[in-house]
C-alpha positions in Angstrom: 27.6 -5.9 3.9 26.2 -6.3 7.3 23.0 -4.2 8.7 23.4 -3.9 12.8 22.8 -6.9 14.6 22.5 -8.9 11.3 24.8 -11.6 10.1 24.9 -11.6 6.1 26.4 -15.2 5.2 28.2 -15.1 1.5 27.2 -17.9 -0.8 29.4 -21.1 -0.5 32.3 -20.7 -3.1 32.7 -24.1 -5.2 36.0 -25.0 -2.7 33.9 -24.7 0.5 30.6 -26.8 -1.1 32.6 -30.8 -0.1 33.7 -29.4 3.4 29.8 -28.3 4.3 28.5 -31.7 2.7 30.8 -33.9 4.5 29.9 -32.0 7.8 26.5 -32.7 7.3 27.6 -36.1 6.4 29.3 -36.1 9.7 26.0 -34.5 11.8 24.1 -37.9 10.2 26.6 -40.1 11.3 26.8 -38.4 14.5 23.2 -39.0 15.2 23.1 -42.8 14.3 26.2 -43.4 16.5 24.1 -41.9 20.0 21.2 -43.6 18.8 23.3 -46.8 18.4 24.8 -46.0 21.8 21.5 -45.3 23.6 20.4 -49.1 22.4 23.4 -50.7 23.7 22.7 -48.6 27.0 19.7 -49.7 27.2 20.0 -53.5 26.4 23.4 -53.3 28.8 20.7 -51.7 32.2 17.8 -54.7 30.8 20.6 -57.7 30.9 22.0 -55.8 34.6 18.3 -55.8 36.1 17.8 -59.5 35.0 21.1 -60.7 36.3 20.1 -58.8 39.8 16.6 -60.5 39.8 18.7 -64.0 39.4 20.9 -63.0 42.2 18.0 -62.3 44.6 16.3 -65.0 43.9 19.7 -67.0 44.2 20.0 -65.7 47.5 16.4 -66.3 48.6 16.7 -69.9 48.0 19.4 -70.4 49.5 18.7 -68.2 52.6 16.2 -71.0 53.2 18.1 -73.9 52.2 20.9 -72.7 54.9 18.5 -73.0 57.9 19.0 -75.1 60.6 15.4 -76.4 60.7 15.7 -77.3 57.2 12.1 -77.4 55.4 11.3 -79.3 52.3 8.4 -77.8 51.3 9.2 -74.0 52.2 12.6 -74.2 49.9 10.0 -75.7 47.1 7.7 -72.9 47.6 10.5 -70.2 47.6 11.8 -71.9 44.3 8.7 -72.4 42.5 8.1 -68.6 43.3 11.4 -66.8 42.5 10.9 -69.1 39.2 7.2 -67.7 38.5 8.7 -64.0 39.2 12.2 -64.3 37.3 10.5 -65.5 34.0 7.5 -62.9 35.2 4.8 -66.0 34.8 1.2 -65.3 35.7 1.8 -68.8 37.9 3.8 -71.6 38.1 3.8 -74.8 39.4 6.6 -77.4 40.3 6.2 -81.4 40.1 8.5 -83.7 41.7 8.9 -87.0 39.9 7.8 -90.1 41.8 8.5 -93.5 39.7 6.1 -93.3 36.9 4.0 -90.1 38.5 4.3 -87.0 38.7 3.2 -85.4 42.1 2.3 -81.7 42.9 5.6 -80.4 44.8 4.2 -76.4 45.4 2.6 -73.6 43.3 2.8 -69.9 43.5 -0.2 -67.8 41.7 -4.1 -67.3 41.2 -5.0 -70.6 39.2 -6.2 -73.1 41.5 -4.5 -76.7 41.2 -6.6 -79.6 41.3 -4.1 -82.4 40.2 -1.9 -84.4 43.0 -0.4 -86.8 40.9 -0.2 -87.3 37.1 1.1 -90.2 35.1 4.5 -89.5 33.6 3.8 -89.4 29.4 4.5 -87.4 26.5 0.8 -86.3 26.3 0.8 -83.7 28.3 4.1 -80.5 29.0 5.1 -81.5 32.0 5.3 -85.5 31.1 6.9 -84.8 27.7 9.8 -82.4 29.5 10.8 -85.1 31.6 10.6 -87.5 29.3 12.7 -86.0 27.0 14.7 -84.2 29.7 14.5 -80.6 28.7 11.8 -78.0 29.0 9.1 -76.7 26.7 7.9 -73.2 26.4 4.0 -73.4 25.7 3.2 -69.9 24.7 -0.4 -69.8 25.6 -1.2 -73.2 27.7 -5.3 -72.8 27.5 -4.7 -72.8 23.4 
């Protein structure tokens, strides 16, 4: 029996016992499906922003590059830039390959450069990249 404003709630009868456990089973499932879908969401907006920041800096470059006057050295600086913001470096800097040298081309950051040209060799990241024609992630480059 019920008392006013009270709901009495009968014991589950052996019939009804599966249907509430697979509707808990179902709550569970429930849960790890929008936490699965709030991931995906979330990885989905991270690769959108990225593919946006390439585009911008796409479009910088190439604003530059379109000029009439065109201008070496500001198209390396825009470049080396949009490259130091796109893989969100502290500071980059961009050699252009001169025979056997390498030759400062344009830098964007805080860390003062001191080197103009460098002889192209394995013993140091830049020489072994072109060397072996393909680039190398140093992690920590004072290490």
């Amino acid at each position: 029996m019920a008392k006013r404003g009270k709901t009495v709630r009968k014991p589950a009868t052996a019939r009804q016992a599966p249907r509430a456990r697979n509707r808990a089973a179902a709550g569970v499932d429930a849960k790890k499906e929008n936490s699965r879908l709030k991931r995906e969401l979330a990885e989905a907006l991270e690769r959108e922003k990225a593919a946006h920041q390439q585009q911008t800096a796409t479009a910088d470059v190439l604003k530059i590059i379109s000029r009439s006057t065109f201008d070496l050295q500001m198209v390396l600086d825009t470049l080396t830039e949009s490259a130091c913001r796109l893989c969100d470096a502290y500071d980059a800097v961009l050699f252009l390959r001169e025979g056997e040298l390498l030759v400062f081309g344009a830098h964007y950051g805080p860390i003062p450069i001191d080197v103009a040209k460098w002889p192209l060799t394995r013993t140091w990241t830049n020489g072994r990249s072109v060397v072996d024609r393909k680039p190398v992630h140093v992690h920590d480059l004072q290490s």
